[in-house]
C-alpha positions in Angstrom: 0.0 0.0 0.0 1.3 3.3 -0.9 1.2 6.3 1.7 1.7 9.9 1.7 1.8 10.0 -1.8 -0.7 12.1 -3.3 0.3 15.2 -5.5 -0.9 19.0 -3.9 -4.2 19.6 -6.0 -2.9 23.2 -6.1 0.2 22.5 -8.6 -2.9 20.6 -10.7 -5.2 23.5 -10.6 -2.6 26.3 -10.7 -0.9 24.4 -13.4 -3.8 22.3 -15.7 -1.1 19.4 -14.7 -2.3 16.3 -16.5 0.8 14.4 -17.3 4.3 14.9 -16.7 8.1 13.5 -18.4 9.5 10.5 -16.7 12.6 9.3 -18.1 11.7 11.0 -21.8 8.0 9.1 -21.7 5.1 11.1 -20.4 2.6 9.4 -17.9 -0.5 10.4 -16.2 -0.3 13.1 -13.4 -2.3 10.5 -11.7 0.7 8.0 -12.0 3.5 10.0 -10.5 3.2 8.8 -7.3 3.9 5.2 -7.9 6.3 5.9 -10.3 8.4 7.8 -8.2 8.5 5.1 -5.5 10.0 2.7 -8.0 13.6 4.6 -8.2 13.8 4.0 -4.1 14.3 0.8 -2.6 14.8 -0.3 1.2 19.0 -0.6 1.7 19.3 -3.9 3.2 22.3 -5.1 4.0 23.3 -9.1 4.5 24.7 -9.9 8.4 25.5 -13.1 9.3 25.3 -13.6 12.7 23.8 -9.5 13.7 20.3 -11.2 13.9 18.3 -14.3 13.7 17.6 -13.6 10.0 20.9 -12.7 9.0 18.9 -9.3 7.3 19.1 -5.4 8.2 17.2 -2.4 6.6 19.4 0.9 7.4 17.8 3.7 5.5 16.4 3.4 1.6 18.7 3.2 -2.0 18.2 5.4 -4.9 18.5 3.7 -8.3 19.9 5.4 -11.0 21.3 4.8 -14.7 23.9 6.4 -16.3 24.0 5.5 -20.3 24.4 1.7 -19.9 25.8 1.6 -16.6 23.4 0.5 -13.5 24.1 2.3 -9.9 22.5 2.2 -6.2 23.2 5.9 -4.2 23.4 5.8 -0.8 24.3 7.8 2.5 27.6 7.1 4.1 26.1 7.5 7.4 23.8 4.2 6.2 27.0 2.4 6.4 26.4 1.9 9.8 22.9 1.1 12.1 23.1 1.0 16.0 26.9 1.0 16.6 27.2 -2.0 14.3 29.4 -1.2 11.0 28.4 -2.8 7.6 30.8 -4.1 4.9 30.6 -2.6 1.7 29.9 -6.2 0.1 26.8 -6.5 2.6 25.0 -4.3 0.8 22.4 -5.5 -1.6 19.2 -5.1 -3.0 16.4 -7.8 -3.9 16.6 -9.8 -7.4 14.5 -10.0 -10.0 11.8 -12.2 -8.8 12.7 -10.7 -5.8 13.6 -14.1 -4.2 17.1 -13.7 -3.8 19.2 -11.1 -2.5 22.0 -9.3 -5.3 25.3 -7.8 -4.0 26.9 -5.0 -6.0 30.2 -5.3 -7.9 31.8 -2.4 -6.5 31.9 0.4 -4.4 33.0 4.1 -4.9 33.3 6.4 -1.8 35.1 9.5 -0.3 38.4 7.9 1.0 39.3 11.1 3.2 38.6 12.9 6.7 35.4 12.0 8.8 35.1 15.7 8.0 35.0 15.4 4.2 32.8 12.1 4.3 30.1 13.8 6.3 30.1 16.5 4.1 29.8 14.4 1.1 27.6 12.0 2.8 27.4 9.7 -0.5 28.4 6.2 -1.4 27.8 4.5 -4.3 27.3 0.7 -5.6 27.5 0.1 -9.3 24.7 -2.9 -10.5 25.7 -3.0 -14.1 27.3 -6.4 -14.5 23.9 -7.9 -12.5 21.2 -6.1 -14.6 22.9 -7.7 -17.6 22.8 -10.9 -16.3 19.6 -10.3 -15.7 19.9 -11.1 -12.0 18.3 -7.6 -11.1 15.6 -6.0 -13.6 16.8 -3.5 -16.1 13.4 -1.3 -15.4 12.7 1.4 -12.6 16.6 3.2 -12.7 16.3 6.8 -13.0 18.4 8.3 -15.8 20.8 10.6 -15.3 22.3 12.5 -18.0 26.2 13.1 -17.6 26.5 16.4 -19.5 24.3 17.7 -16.8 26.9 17.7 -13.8 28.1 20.8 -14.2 24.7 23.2 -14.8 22.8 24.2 -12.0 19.3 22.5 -10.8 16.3 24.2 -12.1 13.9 25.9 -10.3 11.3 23.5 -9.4 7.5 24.0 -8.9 7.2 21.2 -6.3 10.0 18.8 -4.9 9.4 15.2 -4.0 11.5 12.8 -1.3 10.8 9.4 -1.2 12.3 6.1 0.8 11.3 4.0 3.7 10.7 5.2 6.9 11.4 2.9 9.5 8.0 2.7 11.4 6.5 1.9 8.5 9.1 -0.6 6.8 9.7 -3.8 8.3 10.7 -7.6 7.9 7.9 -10.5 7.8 8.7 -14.4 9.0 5.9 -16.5 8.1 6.3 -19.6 10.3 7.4 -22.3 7.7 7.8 -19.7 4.5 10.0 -17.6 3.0 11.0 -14.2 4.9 9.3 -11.2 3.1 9.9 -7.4 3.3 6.9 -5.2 4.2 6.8 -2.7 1.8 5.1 1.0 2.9 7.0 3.0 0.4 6.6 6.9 1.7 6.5 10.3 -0.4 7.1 13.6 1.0 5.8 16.6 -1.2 6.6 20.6 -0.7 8.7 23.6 -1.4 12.0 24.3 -2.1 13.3 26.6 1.0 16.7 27.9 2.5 18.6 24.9 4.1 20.4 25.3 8.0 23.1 23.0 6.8 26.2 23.9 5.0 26.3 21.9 1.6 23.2 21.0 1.3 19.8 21.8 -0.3 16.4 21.8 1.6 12.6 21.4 0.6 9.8 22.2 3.5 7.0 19.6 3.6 3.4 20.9 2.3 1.4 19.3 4.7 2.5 18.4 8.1 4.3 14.8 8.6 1.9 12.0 10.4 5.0 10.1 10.9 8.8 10.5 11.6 10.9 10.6 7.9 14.1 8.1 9.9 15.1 5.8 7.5 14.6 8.0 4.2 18.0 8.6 4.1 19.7 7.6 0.8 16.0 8.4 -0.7 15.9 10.2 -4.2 14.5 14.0 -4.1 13.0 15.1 -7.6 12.0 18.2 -8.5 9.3 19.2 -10.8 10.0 22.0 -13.6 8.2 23.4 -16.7 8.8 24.5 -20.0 6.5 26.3 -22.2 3.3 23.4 -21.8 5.2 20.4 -20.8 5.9 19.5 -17.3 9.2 17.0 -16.3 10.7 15.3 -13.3 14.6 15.5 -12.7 16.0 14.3 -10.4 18.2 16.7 -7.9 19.6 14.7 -5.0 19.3 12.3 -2.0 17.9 13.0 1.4 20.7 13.3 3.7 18.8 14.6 7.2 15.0 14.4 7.6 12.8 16.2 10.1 8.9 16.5 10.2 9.9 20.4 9.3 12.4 20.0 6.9 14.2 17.6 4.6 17.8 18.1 3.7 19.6 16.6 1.0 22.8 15.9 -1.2 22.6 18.0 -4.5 22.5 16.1 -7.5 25.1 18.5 -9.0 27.4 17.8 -6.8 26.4 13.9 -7.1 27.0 14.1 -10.7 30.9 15.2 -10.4 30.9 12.0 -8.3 29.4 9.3 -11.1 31.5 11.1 -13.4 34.7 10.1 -11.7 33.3 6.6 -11.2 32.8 6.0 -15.2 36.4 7.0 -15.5 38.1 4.6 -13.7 
């Protein structure tokens, strides 16, 4: 069941919005709610031995594409969930009939001070060699197109976070079946508005929060911009610090100079 998701009538009425670019195809207005849930995932992370099931969800993944090249973005900070510290090989996300779990080829991180890493609170896990083997479906990446690292983000109309919050989100264990994730996939919609921490953007929610955003982190933020008649979702960033007043987040500029460096080496 989806929650939270529903699009502010007022950018409808104000703006006659009845369908809107995703990934160069338009879809209904209607439709952007589930669509945007299907670039985040929960960030689970394999640990033998942490808990009876050998499972743990610390904050959510954004899924993104880069020409042919298949990545997971996460927080840093995820990298670690009640004093216990993950592997970077720990991390994966669910298969393609989502009965096994897939670990990522490689890592790419910020190999300098605590300082620098929490400033640059990013890590990210490339998927490419699994989506061609078809161990992880090619469908629901974001695409993000390199030549746009260096521009600024447009001004957007509305902004959109999404990702699991943990009260919502957790692990199933049938007696005598398969373990299962509880999926309650969460958006939060409002404004752009002035962040309170340095190097990073901020949006203010629209409506206040009935629940507490922990666990979003990693989550994808969109924005929503228009040109002439035609309305299109970009993507610019991934939460980083979540209140019920105010979501924080990684730019997606600065994120860009990141996967750029990645593809190089």
């Amino acid at each position: 069941m989806f929650r939270g998701g529903r699009i502010p009538l007022t950018l409808i009425e104000q703006h006659a919005l009845t369908s809107i670019k995703v990934n160069n195809v338009f879809i209904p207005a209607n439709a952007l709610k589930e669509r945007v849930h299907k670039f985040a995932e929960p960030a689970l992370f394999h640990t033998e031995g942490m808990n009876e099931y050998h499972l743990s969800k610390s904050g959510t993944a954004t899924k993104l594409r880069v020409g042919n090249r298949f990545f997971a973005l996460l927080c840093n900070h995820q990298m670690t969930l009640s004093g216990e510290e993950f592997g970077y090989d720990q991390f994966c996300l669910f298969g393609k009939k989502r009965q096994r779990l897939v670990s990522s080829e490689r890592s790419v991180f910020v190999y300098d001070s605590v300082e620098k890493r929490e400033d640059f609170d990013a890590i990210l896990f490339e998927f490419t060699n699994s989506v061609q083997k078809q161990l992880v479906p090619k469908h629901d990446w974001f695409c993000v197109k390199p030549e746009q690292e260096t521009q600024r983000l447009p001004s957007p109309l509305l902004v959109v976070g999404s990702g699991f919050p943990g009260e919502t989100s957790s692990f199933l264990w049938p007696e005598g079946k398969r373990a299962e994730f509880n999926y309650t996939p969460f958006n939060i919609w409002g404004k752009q508005s002035k962040p309170d921490i340095s190097g990073r953007l901020a949006f203010t929610p629209e409506h206040d929060l009935e629940i507490e955003p922990s666990g979003m982190s990693g989550g994808p933020v969109f924005g929503i911009t228009q040109n002439g008649n035609e309305f299109e979702l970009f993507w610019a960033g991934i939460i980083t610090e979540a209140s019920k007043k105010k979501i924080h987040f990684l730019s997606a500029t600065r994120l860009k100079r990141f996967f750029n460096l990645s593809l190089e080496n």
